[in-house]
C-alpha positions in Angstrom: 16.5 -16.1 -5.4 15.6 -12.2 -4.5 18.3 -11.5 -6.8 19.6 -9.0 -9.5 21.5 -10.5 -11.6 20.4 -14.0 -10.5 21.0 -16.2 -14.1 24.7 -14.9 -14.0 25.5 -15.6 -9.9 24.3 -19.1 -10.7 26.5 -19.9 -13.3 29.2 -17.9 -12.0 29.1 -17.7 -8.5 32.3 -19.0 -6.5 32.3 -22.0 -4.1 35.1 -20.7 -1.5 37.8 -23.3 -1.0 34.9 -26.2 -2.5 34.0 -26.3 1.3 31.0 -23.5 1.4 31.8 -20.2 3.1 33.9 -20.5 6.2 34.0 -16.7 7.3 32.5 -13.2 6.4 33.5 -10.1 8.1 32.0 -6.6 8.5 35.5 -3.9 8.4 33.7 -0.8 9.7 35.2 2.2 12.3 33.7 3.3 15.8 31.6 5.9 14.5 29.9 3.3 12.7 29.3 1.2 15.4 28.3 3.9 17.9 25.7 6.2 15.5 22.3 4.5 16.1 21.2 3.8 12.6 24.6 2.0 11.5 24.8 0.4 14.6 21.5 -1.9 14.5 21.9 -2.8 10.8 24.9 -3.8 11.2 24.1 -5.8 14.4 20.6 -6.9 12.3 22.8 -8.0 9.2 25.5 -9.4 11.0 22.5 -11.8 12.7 20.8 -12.5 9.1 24.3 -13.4 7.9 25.5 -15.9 10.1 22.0 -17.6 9.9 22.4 -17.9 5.8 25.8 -19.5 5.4 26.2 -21.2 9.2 29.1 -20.0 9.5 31.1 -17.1 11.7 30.2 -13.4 11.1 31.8 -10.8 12.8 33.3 -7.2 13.0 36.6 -5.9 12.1 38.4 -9.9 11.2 40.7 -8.9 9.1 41.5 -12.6 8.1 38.1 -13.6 7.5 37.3 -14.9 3.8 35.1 -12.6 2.9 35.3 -8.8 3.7 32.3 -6.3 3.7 34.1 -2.8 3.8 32.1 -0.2 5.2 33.2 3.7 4.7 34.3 6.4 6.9 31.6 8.7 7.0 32.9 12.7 6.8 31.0 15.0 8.0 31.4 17.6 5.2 29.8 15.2 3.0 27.4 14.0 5.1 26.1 17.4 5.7 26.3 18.8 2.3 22.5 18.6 0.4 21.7 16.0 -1.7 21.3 15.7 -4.4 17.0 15.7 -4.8 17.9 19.4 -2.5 20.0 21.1 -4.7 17.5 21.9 -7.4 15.1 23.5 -5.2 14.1 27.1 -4.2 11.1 26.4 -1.4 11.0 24.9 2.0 12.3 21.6 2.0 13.2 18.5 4.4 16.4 17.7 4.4 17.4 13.7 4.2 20.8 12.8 3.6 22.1 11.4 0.4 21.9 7.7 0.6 22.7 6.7 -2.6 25.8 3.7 -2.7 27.9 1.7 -4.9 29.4 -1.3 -4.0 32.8 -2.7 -5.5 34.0 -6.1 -5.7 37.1 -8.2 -6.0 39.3 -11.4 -5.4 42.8 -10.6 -3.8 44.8 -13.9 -2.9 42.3 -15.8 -0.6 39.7 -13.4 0.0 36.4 -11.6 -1.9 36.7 -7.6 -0.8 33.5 -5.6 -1.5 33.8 -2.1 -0.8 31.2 0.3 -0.2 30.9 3.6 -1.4 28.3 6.3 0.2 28.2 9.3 1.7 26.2 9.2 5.0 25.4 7.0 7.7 22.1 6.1 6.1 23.2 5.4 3.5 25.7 2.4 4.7 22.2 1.1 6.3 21.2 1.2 2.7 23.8 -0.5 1.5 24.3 -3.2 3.4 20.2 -4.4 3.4 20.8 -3.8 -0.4 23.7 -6.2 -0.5 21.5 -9.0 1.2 18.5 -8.3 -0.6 19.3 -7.8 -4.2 22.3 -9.5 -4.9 22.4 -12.3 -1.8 18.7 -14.0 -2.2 17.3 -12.1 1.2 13.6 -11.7 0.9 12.4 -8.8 2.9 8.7 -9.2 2.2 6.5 -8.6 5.0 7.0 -7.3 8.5 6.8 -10.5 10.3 7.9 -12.9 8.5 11.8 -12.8 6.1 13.4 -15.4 4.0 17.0 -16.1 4.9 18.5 -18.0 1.8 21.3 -21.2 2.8 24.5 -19.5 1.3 26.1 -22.4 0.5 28.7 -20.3 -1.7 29.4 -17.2 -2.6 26.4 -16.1 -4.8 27.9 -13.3 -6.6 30.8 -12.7 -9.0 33.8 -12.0 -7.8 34.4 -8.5 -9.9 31.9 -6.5 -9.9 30.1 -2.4 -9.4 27.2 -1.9 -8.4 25.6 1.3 -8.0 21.9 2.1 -6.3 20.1 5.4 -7.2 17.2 5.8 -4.7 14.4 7.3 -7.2 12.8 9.4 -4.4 14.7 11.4 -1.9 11.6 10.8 0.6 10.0 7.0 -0.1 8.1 4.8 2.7 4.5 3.9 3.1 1.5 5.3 5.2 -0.5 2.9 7.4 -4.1 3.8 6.7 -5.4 3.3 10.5 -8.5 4.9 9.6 -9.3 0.9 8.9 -9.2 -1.6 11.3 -6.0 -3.4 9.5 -2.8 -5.3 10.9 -1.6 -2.7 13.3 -4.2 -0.2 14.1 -4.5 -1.0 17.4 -0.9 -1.7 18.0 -0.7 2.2 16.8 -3.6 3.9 18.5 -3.9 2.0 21.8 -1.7 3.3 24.5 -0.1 0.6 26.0 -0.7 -2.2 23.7 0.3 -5.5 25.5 2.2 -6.1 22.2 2.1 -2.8 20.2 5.9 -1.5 20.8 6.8 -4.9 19.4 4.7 -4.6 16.3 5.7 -1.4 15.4 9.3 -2.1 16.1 9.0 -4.8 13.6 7.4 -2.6 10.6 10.1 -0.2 10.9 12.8 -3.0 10.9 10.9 -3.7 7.5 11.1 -0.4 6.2 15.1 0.1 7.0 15.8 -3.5 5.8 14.1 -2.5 2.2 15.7 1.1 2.4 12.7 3.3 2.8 13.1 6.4 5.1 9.2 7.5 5.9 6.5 6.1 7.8 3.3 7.7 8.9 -0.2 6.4 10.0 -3.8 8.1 10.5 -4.4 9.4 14.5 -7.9 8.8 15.5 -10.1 10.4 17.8 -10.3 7.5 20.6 -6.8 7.9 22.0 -6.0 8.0 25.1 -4.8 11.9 25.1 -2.5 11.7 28.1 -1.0 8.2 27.9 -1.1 8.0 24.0 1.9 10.4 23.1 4.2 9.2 25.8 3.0 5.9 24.3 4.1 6.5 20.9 7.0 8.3 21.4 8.7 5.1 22.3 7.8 4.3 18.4 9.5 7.8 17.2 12.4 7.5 18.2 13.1 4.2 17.6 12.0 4.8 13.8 14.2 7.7 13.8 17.3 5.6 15.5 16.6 3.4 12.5 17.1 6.5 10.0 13.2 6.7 9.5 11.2 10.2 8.8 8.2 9.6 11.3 4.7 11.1 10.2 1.6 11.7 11.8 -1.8 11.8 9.8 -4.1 14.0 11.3 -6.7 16.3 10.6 -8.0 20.3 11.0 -11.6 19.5 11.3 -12.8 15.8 9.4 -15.8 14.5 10.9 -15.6 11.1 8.9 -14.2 8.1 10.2 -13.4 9.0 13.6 -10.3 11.3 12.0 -8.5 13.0 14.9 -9.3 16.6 14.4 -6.9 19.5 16.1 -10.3 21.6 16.6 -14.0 20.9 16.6 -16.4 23.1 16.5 -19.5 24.1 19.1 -20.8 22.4 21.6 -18.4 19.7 21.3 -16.1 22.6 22.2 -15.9 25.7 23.9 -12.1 27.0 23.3 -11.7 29.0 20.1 -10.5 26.5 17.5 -6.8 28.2 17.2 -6.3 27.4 21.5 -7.9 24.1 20.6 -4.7 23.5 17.5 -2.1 24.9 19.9 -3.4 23.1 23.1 -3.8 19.7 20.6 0.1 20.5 18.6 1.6 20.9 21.8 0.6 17.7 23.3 1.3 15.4 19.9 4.3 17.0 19.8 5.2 15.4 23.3 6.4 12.6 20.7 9.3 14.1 18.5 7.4 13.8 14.9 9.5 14.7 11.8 6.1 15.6 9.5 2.6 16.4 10.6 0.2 15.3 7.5 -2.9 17.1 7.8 -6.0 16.6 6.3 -7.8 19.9 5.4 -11.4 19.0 4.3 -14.3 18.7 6.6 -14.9 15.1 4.0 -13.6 13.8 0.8 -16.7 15.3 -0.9 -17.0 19.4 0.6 -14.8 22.0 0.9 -16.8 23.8 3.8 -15.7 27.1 4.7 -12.8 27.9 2.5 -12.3 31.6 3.9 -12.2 30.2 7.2 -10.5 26.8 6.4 -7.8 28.9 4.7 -7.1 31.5 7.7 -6.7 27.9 10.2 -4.5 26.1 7.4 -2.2 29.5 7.2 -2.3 29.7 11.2 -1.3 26.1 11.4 1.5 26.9 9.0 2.8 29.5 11.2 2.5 27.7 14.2 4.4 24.6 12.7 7.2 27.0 10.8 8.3 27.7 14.5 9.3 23.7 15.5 12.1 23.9 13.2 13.1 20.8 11.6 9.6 19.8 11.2 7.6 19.3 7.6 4.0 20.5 7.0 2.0 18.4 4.6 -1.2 18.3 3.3 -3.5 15.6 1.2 -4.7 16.6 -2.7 -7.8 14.6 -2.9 -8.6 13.0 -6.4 -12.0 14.7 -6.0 -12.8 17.7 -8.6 -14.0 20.9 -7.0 -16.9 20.7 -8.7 -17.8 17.4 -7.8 -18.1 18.4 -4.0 -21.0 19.2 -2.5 -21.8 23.1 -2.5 -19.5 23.4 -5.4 -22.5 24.7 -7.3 -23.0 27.7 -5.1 -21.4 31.2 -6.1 -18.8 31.9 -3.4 -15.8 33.7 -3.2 -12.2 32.4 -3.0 -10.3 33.3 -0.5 -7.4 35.8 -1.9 -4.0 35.6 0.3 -1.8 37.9 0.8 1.8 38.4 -0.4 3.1 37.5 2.8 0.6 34.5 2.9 1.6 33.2 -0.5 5.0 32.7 0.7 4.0 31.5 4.2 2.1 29.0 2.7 5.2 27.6 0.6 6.0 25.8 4.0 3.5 23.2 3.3 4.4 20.2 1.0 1.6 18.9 -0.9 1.1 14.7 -0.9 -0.9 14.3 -4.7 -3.7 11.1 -3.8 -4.4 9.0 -6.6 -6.5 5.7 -5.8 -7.0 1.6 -6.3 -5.1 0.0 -9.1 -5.3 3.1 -11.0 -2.1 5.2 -12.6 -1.6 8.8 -12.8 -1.9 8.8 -16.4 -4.6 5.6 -17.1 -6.7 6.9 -19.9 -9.7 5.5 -17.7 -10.2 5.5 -13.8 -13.9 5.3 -12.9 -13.1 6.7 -9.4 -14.8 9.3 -7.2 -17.3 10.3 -10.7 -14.2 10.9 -12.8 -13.0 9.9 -16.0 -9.4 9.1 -15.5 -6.7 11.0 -13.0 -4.7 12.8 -15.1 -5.8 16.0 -13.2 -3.8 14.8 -10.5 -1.0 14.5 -12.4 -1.7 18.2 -13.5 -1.7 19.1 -10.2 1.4 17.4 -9.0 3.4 18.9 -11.9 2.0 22.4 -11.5 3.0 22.0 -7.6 6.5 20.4 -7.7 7.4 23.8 -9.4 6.7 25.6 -6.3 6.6 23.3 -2.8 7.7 19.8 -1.7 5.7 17.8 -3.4 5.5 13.6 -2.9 3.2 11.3 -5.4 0.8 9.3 -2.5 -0.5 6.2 -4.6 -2.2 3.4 -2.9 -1.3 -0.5 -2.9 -4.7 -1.9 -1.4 -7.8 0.0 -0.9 -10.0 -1.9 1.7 -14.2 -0.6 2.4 -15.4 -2.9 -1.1 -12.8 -3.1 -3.1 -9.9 -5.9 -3.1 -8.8 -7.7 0.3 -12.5 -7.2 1.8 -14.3 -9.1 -1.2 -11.2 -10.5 -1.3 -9.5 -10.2 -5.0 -6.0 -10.1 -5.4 -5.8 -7.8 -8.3 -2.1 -8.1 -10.0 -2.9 -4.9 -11.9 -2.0 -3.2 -8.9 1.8 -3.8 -9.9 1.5 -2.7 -13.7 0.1 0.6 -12.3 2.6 1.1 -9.7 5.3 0.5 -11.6 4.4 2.8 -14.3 4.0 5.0 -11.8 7.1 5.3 -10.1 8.6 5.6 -13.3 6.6 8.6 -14.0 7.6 9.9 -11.1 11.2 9.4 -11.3 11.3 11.4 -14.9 9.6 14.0 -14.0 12.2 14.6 -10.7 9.2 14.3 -7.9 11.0 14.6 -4.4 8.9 11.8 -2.5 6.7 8.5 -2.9 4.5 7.9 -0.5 2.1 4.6 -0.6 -1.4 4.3 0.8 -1.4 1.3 2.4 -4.6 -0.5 3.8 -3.5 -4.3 4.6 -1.4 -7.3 3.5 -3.2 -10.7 3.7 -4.3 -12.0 0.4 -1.1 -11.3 -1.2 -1.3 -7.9 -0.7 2.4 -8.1 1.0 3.4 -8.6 -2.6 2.1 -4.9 -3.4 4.2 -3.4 -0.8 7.3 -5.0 -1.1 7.4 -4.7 -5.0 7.2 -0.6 -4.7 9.6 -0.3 -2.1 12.3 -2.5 -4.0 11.2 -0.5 -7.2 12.0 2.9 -5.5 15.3 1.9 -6.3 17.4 1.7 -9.7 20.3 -0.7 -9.9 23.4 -0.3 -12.0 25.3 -3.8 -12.3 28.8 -3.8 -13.6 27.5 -0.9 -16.1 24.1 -2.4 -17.2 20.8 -0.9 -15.9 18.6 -3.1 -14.5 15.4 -3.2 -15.9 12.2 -3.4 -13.4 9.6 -5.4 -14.2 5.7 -6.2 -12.5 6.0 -9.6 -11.6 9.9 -9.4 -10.7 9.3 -9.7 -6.7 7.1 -12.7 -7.4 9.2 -14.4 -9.8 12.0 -14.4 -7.1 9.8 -16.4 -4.3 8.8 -19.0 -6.7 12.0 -19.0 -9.0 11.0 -21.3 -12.0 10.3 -20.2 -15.6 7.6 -22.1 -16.2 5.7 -21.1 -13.0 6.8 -17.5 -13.9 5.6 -17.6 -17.2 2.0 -18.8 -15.9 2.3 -16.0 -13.5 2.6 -13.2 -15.7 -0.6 -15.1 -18.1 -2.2 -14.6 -14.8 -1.9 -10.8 -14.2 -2.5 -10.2 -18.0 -5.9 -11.6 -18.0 -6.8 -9.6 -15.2 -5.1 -6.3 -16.6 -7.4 -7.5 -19.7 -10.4 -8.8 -18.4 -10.7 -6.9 -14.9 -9.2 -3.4 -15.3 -9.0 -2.8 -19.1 -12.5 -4.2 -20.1 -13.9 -2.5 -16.9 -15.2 -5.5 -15.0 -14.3 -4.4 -11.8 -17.1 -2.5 -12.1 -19.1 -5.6 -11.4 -16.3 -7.7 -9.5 -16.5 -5.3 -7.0 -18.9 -5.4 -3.9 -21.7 -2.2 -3.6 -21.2 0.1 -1.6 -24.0 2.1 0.4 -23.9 4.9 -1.4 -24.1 2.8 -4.8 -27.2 1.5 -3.6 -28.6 5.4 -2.4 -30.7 7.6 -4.3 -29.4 10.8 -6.3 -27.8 13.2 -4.7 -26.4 11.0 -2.2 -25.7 8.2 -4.4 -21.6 9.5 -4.7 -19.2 7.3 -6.8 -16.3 6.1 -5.2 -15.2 2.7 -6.8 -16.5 1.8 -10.2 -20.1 0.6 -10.3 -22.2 -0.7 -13.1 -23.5 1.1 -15.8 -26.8 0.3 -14.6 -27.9 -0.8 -11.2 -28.8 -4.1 -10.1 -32.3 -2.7 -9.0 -32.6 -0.9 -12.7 -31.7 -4.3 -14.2 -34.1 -6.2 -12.3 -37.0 -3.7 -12.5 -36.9 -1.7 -15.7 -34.4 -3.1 -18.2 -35.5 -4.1 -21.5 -34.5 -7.3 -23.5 -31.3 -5.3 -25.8 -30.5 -4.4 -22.2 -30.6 -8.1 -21.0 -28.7 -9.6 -24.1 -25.9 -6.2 -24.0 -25.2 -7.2 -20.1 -25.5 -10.8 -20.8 -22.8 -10.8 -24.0 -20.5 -7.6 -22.6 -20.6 -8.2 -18.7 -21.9 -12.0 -17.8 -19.8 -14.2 -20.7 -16.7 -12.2 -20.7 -16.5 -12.8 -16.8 -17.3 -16.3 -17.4 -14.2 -16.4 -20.0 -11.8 -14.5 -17.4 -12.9 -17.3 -14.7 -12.3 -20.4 -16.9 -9.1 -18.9 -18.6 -7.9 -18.4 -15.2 -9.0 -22.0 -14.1 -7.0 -23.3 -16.6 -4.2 -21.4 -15.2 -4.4 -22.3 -11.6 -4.8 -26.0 -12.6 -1.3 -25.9 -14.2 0.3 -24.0 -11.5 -0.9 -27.0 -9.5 0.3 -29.1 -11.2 3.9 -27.3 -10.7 3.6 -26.5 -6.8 6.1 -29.3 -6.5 8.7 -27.4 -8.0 8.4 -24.8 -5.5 11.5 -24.6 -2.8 9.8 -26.3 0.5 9.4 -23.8 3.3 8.8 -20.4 3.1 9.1 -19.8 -1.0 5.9 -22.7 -0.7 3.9 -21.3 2.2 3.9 -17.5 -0.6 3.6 -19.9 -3.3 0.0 -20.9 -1.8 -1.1 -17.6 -0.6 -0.8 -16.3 -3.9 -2.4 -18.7 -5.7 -5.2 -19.1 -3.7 -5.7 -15.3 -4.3 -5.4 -15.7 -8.1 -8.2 -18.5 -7.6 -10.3 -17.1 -5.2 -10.3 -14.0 -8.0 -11.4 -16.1 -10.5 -14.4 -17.5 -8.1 -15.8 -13.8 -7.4 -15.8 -13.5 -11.6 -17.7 -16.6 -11.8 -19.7 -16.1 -8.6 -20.9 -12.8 -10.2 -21.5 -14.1 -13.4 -24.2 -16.8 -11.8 -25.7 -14.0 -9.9 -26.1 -11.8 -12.2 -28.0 -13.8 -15.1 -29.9 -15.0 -12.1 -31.2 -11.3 -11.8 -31.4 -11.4 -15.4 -33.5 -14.1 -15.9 -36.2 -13.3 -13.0 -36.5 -10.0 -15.5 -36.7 -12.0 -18.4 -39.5 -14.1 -17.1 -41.1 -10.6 -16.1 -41.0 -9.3 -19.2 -42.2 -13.0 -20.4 -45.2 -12.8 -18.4 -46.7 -9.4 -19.1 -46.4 -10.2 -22.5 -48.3 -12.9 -22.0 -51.3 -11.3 -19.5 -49.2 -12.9 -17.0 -47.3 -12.3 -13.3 -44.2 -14.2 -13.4 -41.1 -13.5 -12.0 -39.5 -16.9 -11.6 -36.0 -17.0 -13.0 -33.5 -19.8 -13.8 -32.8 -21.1 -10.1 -30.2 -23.0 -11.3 -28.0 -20.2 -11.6 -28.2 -19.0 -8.0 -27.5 -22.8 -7.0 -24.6 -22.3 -9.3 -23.2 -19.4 -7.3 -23.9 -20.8 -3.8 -21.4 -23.7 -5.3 -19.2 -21.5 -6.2 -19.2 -19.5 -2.9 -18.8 -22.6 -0.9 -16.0 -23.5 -3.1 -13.9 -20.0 -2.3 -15.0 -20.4 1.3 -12.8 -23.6 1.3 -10.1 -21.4 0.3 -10.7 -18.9 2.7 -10.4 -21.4 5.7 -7.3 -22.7 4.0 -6.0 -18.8 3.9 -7.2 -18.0 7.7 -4.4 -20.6 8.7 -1.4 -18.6 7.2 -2.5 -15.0 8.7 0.1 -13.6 10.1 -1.6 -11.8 12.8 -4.1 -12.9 15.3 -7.1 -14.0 13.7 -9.4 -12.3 16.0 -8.0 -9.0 15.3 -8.8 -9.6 11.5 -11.8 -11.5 11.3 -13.3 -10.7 15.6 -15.9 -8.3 16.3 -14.5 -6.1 19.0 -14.8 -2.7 19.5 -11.7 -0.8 18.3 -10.4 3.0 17.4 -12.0 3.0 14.0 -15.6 3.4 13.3 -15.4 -0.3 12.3 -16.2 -2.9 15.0 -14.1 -5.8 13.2 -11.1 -6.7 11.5 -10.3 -5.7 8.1 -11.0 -9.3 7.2 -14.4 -9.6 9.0 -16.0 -10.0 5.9 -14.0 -12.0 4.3 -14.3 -14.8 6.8 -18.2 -15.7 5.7 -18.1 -13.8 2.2 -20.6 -11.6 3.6 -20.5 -9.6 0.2 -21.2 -12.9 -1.4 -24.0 -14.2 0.2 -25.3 -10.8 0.2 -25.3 -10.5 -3.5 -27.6 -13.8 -3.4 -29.7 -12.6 -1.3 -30.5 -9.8 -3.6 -31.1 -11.6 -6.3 -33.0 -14.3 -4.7 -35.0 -12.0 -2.2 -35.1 -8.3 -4.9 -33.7 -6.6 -2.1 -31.2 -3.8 -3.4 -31.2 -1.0 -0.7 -28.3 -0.1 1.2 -30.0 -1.2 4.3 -30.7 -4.7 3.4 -28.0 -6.9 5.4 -25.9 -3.5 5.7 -22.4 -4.1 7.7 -21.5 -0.2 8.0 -22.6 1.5 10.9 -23.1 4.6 8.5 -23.9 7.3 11.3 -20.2 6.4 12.5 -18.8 6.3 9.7 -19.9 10.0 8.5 -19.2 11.1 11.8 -23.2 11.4 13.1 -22.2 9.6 16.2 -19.5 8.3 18.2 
C-alpha cells in the first residue's frame, strides 16, 4: 500500500533470509546528524522504521541487512542555485535543490540503496520519499499516519529511482480566517496545546516533502505575547527545512484580517509609523515571507493612488530584511466587477525606479473551489470561467516570483459546511499542477480551509502530486484517485471509487448542479446591487421560483435540475450499497477507519442531492397549486407535502451519518462543532453547522414557511463579518 510501483514489489519483493527483516541501517556522516533538518528526519524515520518491520534500526551498522546510504553534502553544491533559480532575472527566494535519486542493489547478504542529492533538504526529502512511495507509509493527515508491517523487503532489489519536485516552493496555507482545525492553536498566544499542534502539521509537511507553510494573522492577537508565542513555531518549521509565511493584510476590514494600518479614529499614527511600528513587532518571529493582502475587500479596490504609494513603501521597507520574500494575493475578481469600478478614475502611473522596486514582490495567482485554471466554466465571483487568472499568472511569471494558490476545500457554503465531499476537487487539482509544471511556474501554494469529511484526501493527494517519479527509467503516471486507491488497496473497491467521482464530475460539476447542491449564502438571498456571486447559485432564485415562475419554468427546473439530481443520488446509492457490501475486504485498522470516512462522505453527498431534489419540487408544487388556483378564481397555495416529509427523511437519514462521523474527528469536538468565542468573526467551529444540518433544515423551512431572506434563521453575524463591528 502507499506505493509506486506497488503490482511489481508484490510479486517481486524479497523475503530476507525467509525469516522477515532482521536489520536496517541508516550510513550517514556527522554533518548529517548535527544540521537540524537531517537530524530530526532521520531520528523521525529511524522511529517509523523500527515500528514497521519490529525489528532493530539504527545509525552507521555497517553489518546490518539492509543499508540506507545517505550522501555527503558539499557545500559548493549545496550553495549553487537550483535549478527553478537559474532561469530567472527578478527577485527571487532561494531554496535549495532538493531533487534525489535513489539506487538500489544486492551485494552478498545485504540490499544497498544509495542516495543521490545535493543538499541537506533534500536527504529529508529523500528519505520520507523512500517510506512513503515505495515502503507503504501513509502520510495523510497531521495527526494521524499509517505505519505498514514490513514483513519483507517490499521493493526490488535493483532499482533507480529519481524524484523531480514540480515546484521549487510547494506547501499549503491554513486559511485561519475560518475557525478550522488549528486556528486557535495558531492565533492564541499560549495555547494549552497549540505548540504541539503546530509541531505536528509541520512534521506533516516535511514527511510529504513540502517546504512552505503560512496561515492568515487576525486582528484579536495578543500583540505582545503573540510573536514570542509563535516564534517558537518559526523556527521549528524552519529546523525542519520549512519556508514560514505569514498572511496578513495592508488595510482589509473583512473578517477580522489583521491589518498593518487602519485608518481614523481607530488610529491616530500616520499609517506608514503604524506598518513600521506593526513589521517590526511581527518580525520579533523570524518569518521567511510576509503574504499581504492589498484590497480593503474581495470586491473594491479603494484608493488605488494611495493603496499603491503604501504597497511600494511596504516594498521598500521589506527589501531592507534581507532574506525575506514579499507577496501579494491576485484575486479571481475582474476589476470591473468591484464596486466603484464604474467610476472614471485615474491609475496610478509609477515611476521607473518604482517599476523595478516593485519587482520585489512575488505575486500568489487565487483561483477557487473545485474549479481549474483553464475549466471552460467556473460560475465563481460573477465570472464565466478563470482563465483570466491563468492570463495573469503567465503574463507575471515573465517578470516576478510568481506561485499558482489553488484551493482544496472552500468552507462559508460550500463543501465541508453542508457537508459534500466533492471528488472533483482531485480531477481539477491534478490538471492543475500539471499545468503548472509545463508552463515552469516557481511555486504551488494550496488554500486550505479544513480536513474532516475526507477533505484530508485533498491535501495529501496535491502534496504527493507535487512530485514526479522516475522508476527504473519509466515515468510514473499520476492519477485522481491514486492516494485513495492506496488506503483501500482492492480493484474492485477502486474501480467503484473512481464510478463514484465520475458521476459527481458529471452530475455535480459538469452539468452545474452545485449550483443547487450548494447552501445560499446571504448575499444570494440580498437584493441587487448587494446580491454579489460568490459560489454558483441558481439560475433563478428560490423566492423567483416560488413567487413568479411560470409552468415551462416549473417543468425546465423540474426535468433539468430536480430528476437529474434524483438520478445522481440513486446512481450513487447503488454505488455505496456495493462498496458495502465490500468493506470487508478492507485491511482492519487504520486503511478501515479512512475506508468509512470516505464513504460516508460519498453517501452523505448523495443525501444533499436527494434532500434538494425533495425540497425543491416541494417549492415547486406550492407554485403549481398557485398558479392552479388563480386559474381557477381560487387562493391555493398548498403543495405536495409529501415531498417535504420526504426530505426531512432524508435529513434524518444523513444526520445518522453525521453522528457516526463526529466519532472519528480528529480534533476536539467542541472546537469543531462548540459555540465559543474565538479569533475569527465566527463564534463556532468550522463544523457547527454540520452537526444539526442547519443548512438543511433551513432549506425546509423555506419551503414550508416561503421565507427566503437572508435574515430568516441567518447563522452569520454579517456586521462582523464585513468588518462593521468587532
Amino acid at each position: 500500500m502507499f506505493k509506486i510501483g506497488l503490482i511489481i514489489s508484490f510479486v517481486i519483493g524479497i523475503v530476507i533470509k525467509g525469516f522477515g527483516i532482521e536489520s536496517i541501517s541508516i550510513i550517514t556522516d556527522r554533518e548529517n546528524l548535527q544540521n537540524s533538518i537531517t537530524k530530526l528526519t532521520i531520528k523521525d524515520c529511524t522511529d517509523l522504521l523500527q515500528r514497521a518491520c519490529n525489528c532493530p534500526v539504527t545509525i552507521n551498522n555497517q553489518d546490518a541487512e539492509i543499508l540506507l546510504k545517505l550522501p555527503t553534502i558539499e557545500d559548493v553544491f549545496s550553495d549553487e542555485p537550483s535549478r527553478f533559480q537559474q532561469s530567472v532575472s527578478y527577485p527571487y527566494l532561494s531554496y535549495p535543490s532538493h531533487d534525489y535519486t535513489w539506487h538500489s542493489g544486492r551485494y552478498d547478504q545485504q540490499i544497498i540503496l544509495e542516495l543521490e542529492t545535493t543538499s541537506f533538504n533534500g536527504i529529508s526529502c529523500g528519505l520520507y520519499g523512500l517510506l512513503q512511495e515505495q515502503l507503504w507509509f501513509g502520510f495523510y493527515h497531521a495527526k494521524e499516519t499509517y505505519v505498514p508491517k514490513l514483513e519483507y523487503w517490499p521493493v526490488t532489489e535493483d532499482f533507480s529511482w529519481t524524484a523531480r519536485a514540480r515546484f521549487d516552493k510547494k506547501g499549503f496555507h491554513l486559511h485561519t480566517m475560518h475557525p478550522i482545525e488549528l486556528t486557535e492553536c495558531l492565533l492564541q498566544a499560549n495555547h494549552p496545546s497549540g505548540l504541539k499542534e503546530a509541531k505536528a502539521y509541520i512534521n506533516w509537511l516535511a514527511r510529504n516533502q513540502q517546504n512552505y507553510f503560512e496561515f492568515n494573522l487576525l486582528e484579536g492577537i495578543d500583540r505582545k505575547e503573540w510573536p514570542e508565542y509563535i516564534r517558537k513555531v518559526v523556527n521549528y518549521g524552519r529546523s525542519r527545512g520549512v519556508i514560514m509565511g505569514l498572511d496578513v493584510s495592508m488595510h482589509m476590514v473583512q473578517q477580522k484580517a489583521f491589518m498593518l494600518y487602519k485608518s481614523f479614529p481607530f488610529a491616530l499614527s500616520s499609517p506608514k509609523k503604524q506598518i513600521k511600528k506593526n513589521l517590526d513587532n511581527l518580525f520579533r518571529a523570524n518569518w521567511d515571507v510576509l503574504s499581504v493582502e492589498f484590497s480593503t475587500t474581495e470586491y473594491s479596490k479603494g484608493n488605488e493612488r494611495k493603496n499603491k504609494k503604501l504597497q511600494l513603501y511596504l516594498t521598500e521597507l521589506m527589501k531592507e530584511r534581507k532574506d525575506v520574500k514579499l507577496m501579494g494575493r491576485e484575486h479571481v475578481v475582474k476589476k470591473d466587477h468591484m464596486l466603484g469600478s464604474k467610476k472614471k478614475t485615474k491609475a496610478y502611473e509609477m515611476t521607473e525606479e518604482e517599476k523595478a522596486l516593485d519587482l520585489q514582490r512575488g505575486v500568489l495567482v487565487h483561483t477557487v473551489m473545485f474549479y481549474s485554471a483553464v475549466d471552460e466554466k467556473a460560475p465563481v465571483y460573477e465570472n464565466e470561467n478563470l482563465k483570466h487568472m491563468y492570463d495573469q499568472l503567465e503574463q507575471a511569471q515573465k517578470t516576478r516570483e510568481t506561485w499558482y494558490y489553488p484551493e482544496s476545500a472552500y468552507w462559508v457554503t460550500f463543501d465541508n459546511s453542508v457537508p459534500m465531499l466533492l471528488l472533483p476537487y482531485l480531477n481539477a487539482r491534478l490538471d492543475d499542477i500539471k499545468t503548472m509544471d509545463a508552463l515552469g511556474v516557481k511555486g504551488h501554494l494550496t488554500f486550505s480551509s479544513g480536513w474532516e469529511w475526507g477533505y484530508w484526501l485533498n491535501d495529501w493527494s496535491i502534496a504527493r502530486w507535487s512530485w514526479q517519479h522516475e522508476f527504473n527509467g519509466k515515468p510514473y503516471t499520476n492519477t485522481s484517485l491514486q492516494c485513495l486507491t492506496d488506503v483501500v488497496h482492492d480493484v474492485e473497491v477502486a474501480g467503484l471509487l473512481n464510478q463514484a467521482l465520475d458521476l459527481q464530475q458529471t452530475y455535480i460539476k459538469d452539468k452545474e448542479l452545485i449550483r443547487y447542491m450548494v447552501a445560499q449564502s446571504p448575499t444570494d438571498e440580498l437584493p441587487k446591487p448587494a446580491n454579489k456571486e460568490f459560489h454558483p447559485r441558481p439560475k433563478w432564485s428560490y423566492k423567483w421560483l416560488r413567487k413568479k415562475a411560470d409552468q415551462g419554468v416549473i417543468d425546465s427546473v423540474r426535468t433539468n435540475v430536480v430528476d437529474q439530481l434524483v438520478e445522481f443520488a440513486n446512481q450513487t446509492h447503488r454505488l455505496t450499497n456495493k462498496l458495502d457490501e465490500l468493506a470487508s475486504v478492507i485491511e482492519e485498522g487504520v486503511p478501515q477507519k479512512l475506508f468509512t470516512e470516505l464513504l460516508n462522505g460519498i453517501k452523505i453527498t448523495a443525501y444533499r442531492a436527494e434532500h434538494k431534489a425533495y425540497t425543491l419540487s416541494y417549492l415547486l408544487s406550492k407554485r403549481e397549486a398557485e398558479l392552479e388556483g388563480k386559474a381557477g378564481g381560487k387562493d391555493v397555495e398548498t403543495g405536495n407535502t409529501e415531498d417535504l416529509e420526504n426530505a426531512i427523511a432524508i435529513r434524518e437519514k444523513a444526520l445518522a451519518i453525521v453522528k457516526e462521523q463526529e466519532k472519528i474527528y480528529r480534533y476536539p469536538i467542541e472546537s469543531l462543532t462548540g459555540e465559543y468565542e474565538s479569533h475569527t468573526a465566527y463564534q463556532f467551529g468550522y463544523l457547527y453547522p454540520v452537526h444539526d444540518l442547519y443548512f438543511w433544515d433551513r432549506e425546509e423551512q423555506q419551503v414550508k414557511n416561503d421565507k427566503y431572506g437572508p435574515f430568516f434563521k441567518l447563522l452569520w453575524n454579517m456586521p462582523r463579518i464585513i468588518g462593521v463591528v468587532d
